[in-house]
C-alpha positions as CSV (number, residue, x, y, z in Angstrom):
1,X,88.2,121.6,-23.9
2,X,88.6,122.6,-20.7
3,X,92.4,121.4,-19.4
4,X,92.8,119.0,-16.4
5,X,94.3,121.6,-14.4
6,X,91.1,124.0,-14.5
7,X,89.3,121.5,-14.4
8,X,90.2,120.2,-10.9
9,X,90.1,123.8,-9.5
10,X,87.0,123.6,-10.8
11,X,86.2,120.7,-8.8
12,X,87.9,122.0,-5.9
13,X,85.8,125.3,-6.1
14,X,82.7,122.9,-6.1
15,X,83.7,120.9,-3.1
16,X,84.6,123.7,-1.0
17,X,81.1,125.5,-1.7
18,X,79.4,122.5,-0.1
19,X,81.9,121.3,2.1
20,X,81.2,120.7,5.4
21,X,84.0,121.4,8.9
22,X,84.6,119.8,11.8
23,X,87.4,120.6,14.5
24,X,89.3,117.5,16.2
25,X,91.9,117.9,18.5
26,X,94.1,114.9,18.2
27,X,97.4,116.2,20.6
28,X,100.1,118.0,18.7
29,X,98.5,119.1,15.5
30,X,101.9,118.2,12.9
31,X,100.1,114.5,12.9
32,X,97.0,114.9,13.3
33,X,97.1,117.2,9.8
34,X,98.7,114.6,7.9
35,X,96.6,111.6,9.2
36,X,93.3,113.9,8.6
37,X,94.4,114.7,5.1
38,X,94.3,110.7,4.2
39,X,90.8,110.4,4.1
40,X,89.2,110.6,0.7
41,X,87.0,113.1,0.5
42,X,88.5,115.9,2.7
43,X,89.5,118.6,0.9
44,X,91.5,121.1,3.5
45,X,92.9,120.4,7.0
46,X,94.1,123.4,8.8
47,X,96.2,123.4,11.8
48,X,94.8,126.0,14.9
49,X,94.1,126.5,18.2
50,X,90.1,126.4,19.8
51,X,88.3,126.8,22.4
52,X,90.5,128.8,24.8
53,X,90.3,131.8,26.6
54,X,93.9,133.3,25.6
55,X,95.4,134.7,22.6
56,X,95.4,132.1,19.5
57,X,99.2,132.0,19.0
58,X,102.2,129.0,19.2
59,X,103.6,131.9,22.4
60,X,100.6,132.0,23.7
61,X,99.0,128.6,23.9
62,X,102.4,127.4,25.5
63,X,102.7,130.7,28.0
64,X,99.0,129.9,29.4
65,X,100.4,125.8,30.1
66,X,103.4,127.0,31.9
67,X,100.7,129.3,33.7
68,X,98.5,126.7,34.4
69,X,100.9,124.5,35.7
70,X,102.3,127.3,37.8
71,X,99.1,127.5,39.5
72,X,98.9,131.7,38.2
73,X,96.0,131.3,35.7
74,X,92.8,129.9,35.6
75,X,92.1,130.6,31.8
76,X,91.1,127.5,30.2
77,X,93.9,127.3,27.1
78,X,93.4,126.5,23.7
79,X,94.0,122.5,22.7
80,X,96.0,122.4,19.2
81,X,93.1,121.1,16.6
82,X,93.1,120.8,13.1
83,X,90.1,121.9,11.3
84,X,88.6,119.2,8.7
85,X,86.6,120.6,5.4
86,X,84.9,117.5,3.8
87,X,82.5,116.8,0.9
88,X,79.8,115.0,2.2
89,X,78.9,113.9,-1.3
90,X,82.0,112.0,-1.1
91,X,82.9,111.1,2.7
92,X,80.5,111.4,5.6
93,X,81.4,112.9,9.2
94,X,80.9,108.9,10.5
95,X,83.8,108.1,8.3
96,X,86.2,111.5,9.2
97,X,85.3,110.6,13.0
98,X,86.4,107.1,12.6
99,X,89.5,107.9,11.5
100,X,89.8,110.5,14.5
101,X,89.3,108.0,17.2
102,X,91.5,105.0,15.4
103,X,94.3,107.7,15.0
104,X,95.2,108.8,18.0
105,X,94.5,107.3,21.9
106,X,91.6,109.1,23.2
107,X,91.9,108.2,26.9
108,X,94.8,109.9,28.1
109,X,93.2,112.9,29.0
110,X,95.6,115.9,28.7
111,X,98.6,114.2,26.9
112,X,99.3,112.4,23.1
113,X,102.4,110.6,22.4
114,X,104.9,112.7,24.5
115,X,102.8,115.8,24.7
116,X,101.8,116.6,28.3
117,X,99.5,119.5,28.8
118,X,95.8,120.8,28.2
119,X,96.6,122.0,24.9
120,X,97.4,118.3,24.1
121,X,93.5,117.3,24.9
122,X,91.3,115.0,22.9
123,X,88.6,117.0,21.5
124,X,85.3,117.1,19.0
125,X,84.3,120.7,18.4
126,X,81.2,120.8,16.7
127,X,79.8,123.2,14.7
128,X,75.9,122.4,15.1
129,X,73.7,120.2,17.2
130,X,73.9,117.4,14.3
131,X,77.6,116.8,14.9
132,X,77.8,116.8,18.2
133,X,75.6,113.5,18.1
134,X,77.3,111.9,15.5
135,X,80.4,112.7,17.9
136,X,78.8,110.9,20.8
137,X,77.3,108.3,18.9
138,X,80.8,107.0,18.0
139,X,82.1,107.9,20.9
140,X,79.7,105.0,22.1
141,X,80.4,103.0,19.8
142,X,84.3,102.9,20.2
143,X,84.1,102.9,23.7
144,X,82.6,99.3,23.6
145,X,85.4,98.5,21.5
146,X,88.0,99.4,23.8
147,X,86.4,98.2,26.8
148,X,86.4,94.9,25.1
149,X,90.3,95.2,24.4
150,X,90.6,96.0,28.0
151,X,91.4,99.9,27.4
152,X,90.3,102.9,29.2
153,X,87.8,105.6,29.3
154,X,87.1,107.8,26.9
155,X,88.5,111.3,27.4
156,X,87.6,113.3,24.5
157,X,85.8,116.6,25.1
158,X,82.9,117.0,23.0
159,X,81.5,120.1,22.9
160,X,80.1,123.4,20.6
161,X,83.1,125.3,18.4
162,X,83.2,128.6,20.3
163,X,86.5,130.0,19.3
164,X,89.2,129.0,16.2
165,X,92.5,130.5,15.4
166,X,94.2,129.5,12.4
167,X,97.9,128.5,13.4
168,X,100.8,130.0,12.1
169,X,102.0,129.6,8.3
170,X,105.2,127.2,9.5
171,X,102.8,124.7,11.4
172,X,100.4,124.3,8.2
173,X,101.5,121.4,6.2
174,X,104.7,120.8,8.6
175,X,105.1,116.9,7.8
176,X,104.9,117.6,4.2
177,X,107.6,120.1,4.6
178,X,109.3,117.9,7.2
179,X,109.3,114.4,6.7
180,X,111.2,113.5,9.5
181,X,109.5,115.8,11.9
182,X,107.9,114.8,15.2
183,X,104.6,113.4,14.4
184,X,103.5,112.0,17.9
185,X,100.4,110.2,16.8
186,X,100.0,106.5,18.0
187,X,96.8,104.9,17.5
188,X,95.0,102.3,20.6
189,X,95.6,99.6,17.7
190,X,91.4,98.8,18.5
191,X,89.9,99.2,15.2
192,X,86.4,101.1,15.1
193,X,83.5,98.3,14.8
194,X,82.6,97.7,10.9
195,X,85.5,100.7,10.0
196,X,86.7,98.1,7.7
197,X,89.7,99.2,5.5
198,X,89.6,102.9,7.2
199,X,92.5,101.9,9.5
200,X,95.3,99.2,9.0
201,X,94.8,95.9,11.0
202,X,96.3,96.0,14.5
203,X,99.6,94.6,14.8
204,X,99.4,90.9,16.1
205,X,100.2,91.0,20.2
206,X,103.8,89.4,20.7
207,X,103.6,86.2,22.2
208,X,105.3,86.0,25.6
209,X,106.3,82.4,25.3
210,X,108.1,83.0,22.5
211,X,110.4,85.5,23.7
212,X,113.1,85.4,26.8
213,X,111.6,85.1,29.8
214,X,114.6,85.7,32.4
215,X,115.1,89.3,30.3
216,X,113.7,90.9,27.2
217,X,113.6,94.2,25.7
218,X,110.8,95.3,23.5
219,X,110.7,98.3,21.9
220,X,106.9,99.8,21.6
221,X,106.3,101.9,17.9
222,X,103.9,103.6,16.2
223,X,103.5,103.3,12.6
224,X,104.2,106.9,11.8
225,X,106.8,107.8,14.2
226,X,110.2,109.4,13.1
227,X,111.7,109.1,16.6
228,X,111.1,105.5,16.5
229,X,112.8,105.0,12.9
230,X,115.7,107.7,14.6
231,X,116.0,104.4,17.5
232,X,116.1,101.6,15.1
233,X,118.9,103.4,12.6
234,X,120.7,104.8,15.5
235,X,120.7,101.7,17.9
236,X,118.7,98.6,16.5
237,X,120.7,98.3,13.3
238,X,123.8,98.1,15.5
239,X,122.9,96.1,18.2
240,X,125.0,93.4,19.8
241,X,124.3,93.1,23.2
242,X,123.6,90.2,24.8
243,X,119.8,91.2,26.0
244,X,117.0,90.1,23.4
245,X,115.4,92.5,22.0
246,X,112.3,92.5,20.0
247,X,109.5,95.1,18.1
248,X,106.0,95.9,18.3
249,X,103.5,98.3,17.0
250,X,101.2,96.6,19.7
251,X,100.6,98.7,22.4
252,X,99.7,96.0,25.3
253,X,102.4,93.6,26.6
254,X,103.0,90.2,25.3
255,X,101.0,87.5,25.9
256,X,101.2,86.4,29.6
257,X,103.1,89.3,30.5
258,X,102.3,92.8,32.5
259,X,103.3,96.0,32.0
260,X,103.6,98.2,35.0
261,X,100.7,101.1,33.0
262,X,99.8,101.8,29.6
263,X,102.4,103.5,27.3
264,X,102.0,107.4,26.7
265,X,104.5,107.7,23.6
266,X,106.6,106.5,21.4
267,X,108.9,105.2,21.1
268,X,109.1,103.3,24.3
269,X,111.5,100.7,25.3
270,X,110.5,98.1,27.8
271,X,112.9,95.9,29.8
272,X,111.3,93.0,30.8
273,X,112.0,90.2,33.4
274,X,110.2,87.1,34.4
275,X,107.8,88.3,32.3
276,X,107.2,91.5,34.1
277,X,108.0,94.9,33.6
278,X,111.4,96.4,35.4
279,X,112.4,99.6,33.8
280,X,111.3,101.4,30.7
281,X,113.2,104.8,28.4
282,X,110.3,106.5,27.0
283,X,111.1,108.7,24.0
284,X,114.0,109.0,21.6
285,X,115.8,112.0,20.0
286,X,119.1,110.7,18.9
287,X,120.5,110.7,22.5
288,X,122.3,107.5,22.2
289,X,124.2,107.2,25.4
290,X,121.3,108.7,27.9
291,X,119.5,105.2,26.7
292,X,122.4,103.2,27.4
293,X,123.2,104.9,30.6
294,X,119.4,103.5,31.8
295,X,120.2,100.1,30.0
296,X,123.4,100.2,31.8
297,X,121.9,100.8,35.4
298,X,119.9,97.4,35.0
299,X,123.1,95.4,33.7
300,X,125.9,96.6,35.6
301,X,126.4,95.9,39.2
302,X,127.1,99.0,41.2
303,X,130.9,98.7,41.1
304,X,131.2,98.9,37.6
305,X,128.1,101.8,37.5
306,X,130.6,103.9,39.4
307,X,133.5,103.3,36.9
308,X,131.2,103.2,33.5
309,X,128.8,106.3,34.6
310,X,131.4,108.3,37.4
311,X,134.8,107.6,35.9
312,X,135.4,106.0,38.9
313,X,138.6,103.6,39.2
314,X,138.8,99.9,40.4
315,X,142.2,99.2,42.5
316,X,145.2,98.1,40.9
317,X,145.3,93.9,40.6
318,X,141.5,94.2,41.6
319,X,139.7,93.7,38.7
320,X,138.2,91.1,36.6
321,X,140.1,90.4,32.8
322,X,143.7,90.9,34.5
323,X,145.0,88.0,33.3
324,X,142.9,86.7,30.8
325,X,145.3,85.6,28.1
326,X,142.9,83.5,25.5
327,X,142.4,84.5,21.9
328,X,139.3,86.4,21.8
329,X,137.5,89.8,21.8
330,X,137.0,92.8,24.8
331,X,133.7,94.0,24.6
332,X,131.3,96.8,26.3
333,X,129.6,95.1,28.7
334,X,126.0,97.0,27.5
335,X,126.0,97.4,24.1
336,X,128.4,94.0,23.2
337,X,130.1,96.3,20.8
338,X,133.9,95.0,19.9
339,X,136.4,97.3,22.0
340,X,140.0,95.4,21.8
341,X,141.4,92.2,20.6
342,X,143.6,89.8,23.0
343,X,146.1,90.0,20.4
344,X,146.6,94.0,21.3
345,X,146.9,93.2,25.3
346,X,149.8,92.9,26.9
347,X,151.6,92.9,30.7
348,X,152.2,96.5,31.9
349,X,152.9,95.1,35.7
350,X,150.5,98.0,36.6
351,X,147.7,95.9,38.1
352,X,145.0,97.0,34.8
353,X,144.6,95.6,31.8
354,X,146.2,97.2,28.7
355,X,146.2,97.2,25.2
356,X,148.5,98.8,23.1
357,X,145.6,99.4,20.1
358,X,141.7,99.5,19.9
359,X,139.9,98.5,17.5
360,X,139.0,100.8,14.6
361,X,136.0,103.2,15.7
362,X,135.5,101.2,19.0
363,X,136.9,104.2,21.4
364,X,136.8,108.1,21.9
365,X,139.1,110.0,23.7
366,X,138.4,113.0,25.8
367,X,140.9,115.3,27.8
368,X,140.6,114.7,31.8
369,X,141.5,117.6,34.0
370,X,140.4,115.7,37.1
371,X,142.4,115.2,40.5
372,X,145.0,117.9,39.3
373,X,146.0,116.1,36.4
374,X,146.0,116.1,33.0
375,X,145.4,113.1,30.9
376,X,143.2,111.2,27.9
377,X,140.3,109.4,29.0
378,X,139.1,106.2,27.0
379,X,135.2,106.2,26.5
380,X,133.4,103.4,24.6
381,X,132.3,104.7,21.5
382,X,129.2,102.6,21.1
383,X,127.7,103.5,24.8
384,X,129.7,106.5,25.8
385,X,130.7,104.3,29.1
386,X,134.0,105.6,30.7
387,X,136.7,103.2,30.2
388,X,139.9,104.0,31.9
389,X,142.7,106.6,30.3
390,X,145.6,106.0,27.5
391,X,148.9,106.7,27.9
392,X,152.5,107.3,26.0
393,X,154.6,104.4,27.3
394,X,153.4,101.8,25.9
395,X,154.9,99.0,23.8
396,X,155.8,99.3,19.6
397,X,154.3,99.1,17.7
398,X,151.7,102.4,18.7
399,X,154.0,103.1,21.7
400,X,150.6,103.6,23.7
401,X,149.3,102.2,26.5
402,X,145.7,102.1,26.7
403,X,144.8,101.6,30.6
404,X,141.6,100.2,30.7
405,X,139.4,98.9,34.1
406,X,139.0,95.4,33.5
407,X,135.6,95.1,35.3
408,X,133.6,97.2,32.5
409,X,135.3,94.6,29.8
410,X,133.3,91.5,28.9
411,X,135.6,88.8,27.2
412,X,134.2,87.0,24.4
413,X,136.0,83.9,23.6
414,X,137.0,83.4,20.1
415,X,135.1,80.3,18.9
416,X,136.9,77.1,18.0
417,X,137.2,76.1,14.1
């Protein structure tokens, strides 16, 4: 008896001895490996560089873009590809090509999620005559299907294998190794006529009507994006602020609603008003108060920009919350987050608002060297805004005197019971 573990090398062994390859260049190879390796019926995906003219290393590829963009080489780089080894007996190159053109978005020419460059390109390289017209038969065949979503054109170079480098040990299997790596790879959400199950279902467009119309953030994600799931446990699960905000693996605006052009990466965060895009933060790597900061500039007015982003200073007996006296809460005016209770305020006769105590986690503090003197500046914890400074002479029972400019405080009345 021959045990299960020979026996599906065995099968292996078989597979690979009439296994058949294609190369697909899908934008940065991490994803593309991972989503290539779903498909029953592949065997081996390998992540490598074809079809250049330089050296076939990581160094390399990304010395010849910088070149390229420099305008000091005309060498035609390598595009990051994975190389596909199916069993025809048990998939066909229709079905490995399908999944290629629902996984990634093959119209943006030399860019993939938030990739930018020639080495990011859509590509097909063939290893015989046979594939390459399988390649542009579905090329045909998608394209009508994303003309009818009202997508683009069709980038994808198809074209004759001519040169393949196997990438380097760390990039092979990299998602498997790193499950929280970049994986880059958003699909057009346009199924492949007839694919069937061979892709999810799109995500259902949001309906404009049903969001807020005077101002409305939507956050644009792809199924298997790490930066995305970064956004939602770093800022979504936290959120407070008065602006509605809403996700979509969708990549087209909601219903009745335009965005400015088509998304490039995810994810991407869209602030909408009147039903039209204003602003958008495209990308996310755990850089919490940069997104704020552009949230921030479409909130504030430009007085309180100056104090929240240039630790500027209103004048004394200027500002807004001087004497508001009402049980309640102090919030930031971006993120909503709690800052200090009315409870902790009290009259310091120096024309700012002050508190004598945050609340817990709601501040950080952060030495201040400016204008020749030294002091502690109070930041927001929750947006990184700049607050005002805290000082020693305040009232018991902390003694401190936490100077803050009223006009980057929103007051929040406490409701009535």
């Amino acid at each position: 008896m021959i045990k299960p573990i020979i026996a599906a090398g065995l099968f292996l062994m078989s597979s690979l001895a009439n296994a058949d390859t294609i190369v697909l260049g899908m934008g940065c190879f991490w994803g593309a490996e991972k989503r290539m390796s779903e498909i029953s019926g592949v065997v081996d995906v390998e992540s490598g560089y074809a079809n250049g003219e330089v050296a076939g290393s990581y160094e390399a590829v990304l010395a010849q873009e910088g070149k390229l963009r420099r305008g000091v080489s005309e060498k035609r780089n390598h595009a990051e590809v994975v190389k596909v080894t199916f069993d025809p007996a048990q998939t066909s190159l229709e079905k490995v090509l399908i999944r290629f053109w629902e996984s990634h978005d093959p119209t943006q020419g030399d860019r993939q999620g938030n990739d930018v460059g020639s080495n990011y390109r859509s590509a097909i390289y063939a290893n015989s005559e046979a594939q390459q017209a399988v390649a542009q038969q579905t090329r045909a065949v998608y394209q009508q299907a994303l003309a009818k979503a009202g997508r683009g054109t069709i980038t994808t170079e198809i074209a004759p294998l001519k040169t393949y480098h196997s990438a380097e040990d760390y990039h092979q299997d990299y998602l498997a190794k790193n499950p929280d790596g970049y994986c880059g790879l958003g699909g057009t959400g346009v199924m492949y006529p007839g694919s069937g199950s061979t892709a999810a279902a799109p995500a259902p467009r949001l309906d404009g009507k049903a969001l807020a119309f005077e101002r409305q953030l939507v956050v644009f994600e792809a199924e298997l994006c790490a930066f995305c799931k970064q956004f939602k446990a770093d800022v979504l699960d936290h959120w407070k602020s008065d602006i509605a905000v809403t996700r979509t693996l969708n990549t087209n605006a909601p219903t009745g609603w335009t965005l400015e052009k088509a998304l490039f990466a995810t994810p991407t965060i869209v602030l909408f008003e009147k039903g039209k895009e204003v602003s958008r933060y495209t990308g996310y790597n755990g850089e919490k108060s940069r997104f704020w900061q552009w949230l921030g500039f479409r909130l504030l007015t430009p007085e309180q920009q100056k104090i929240a982003f240039e630790q500027g200073t209103e004048a004394a007996f200027s500002g807004s919350n001087l004497d508001e006296k009402r049980p309640g809460t102090f919030v930031d005016p971006i993120t909503g987050a709690a800052l200090f209770r009315s409870d902790s305020k009290f009259e310091s006769g120096t024309g700012w608002p002050s508190f004598f105590s945050p609340l817990e986690g709601s501040i950080t503090l952060h030495e201040d060297s400016n204008h020749g003197m030294k002091r502690v500046e109070v930041r927001s914890a929750s947006s990184g805004i700049h607050l005002g400074h805290v000082f020693d002479d305040g009232p018991a029972p902390t003694y401190k005197r936490y100077c803050i400019n009223g006009n980057v405080l929103k007051f929040v009345p406490d409701k009535k019971p």
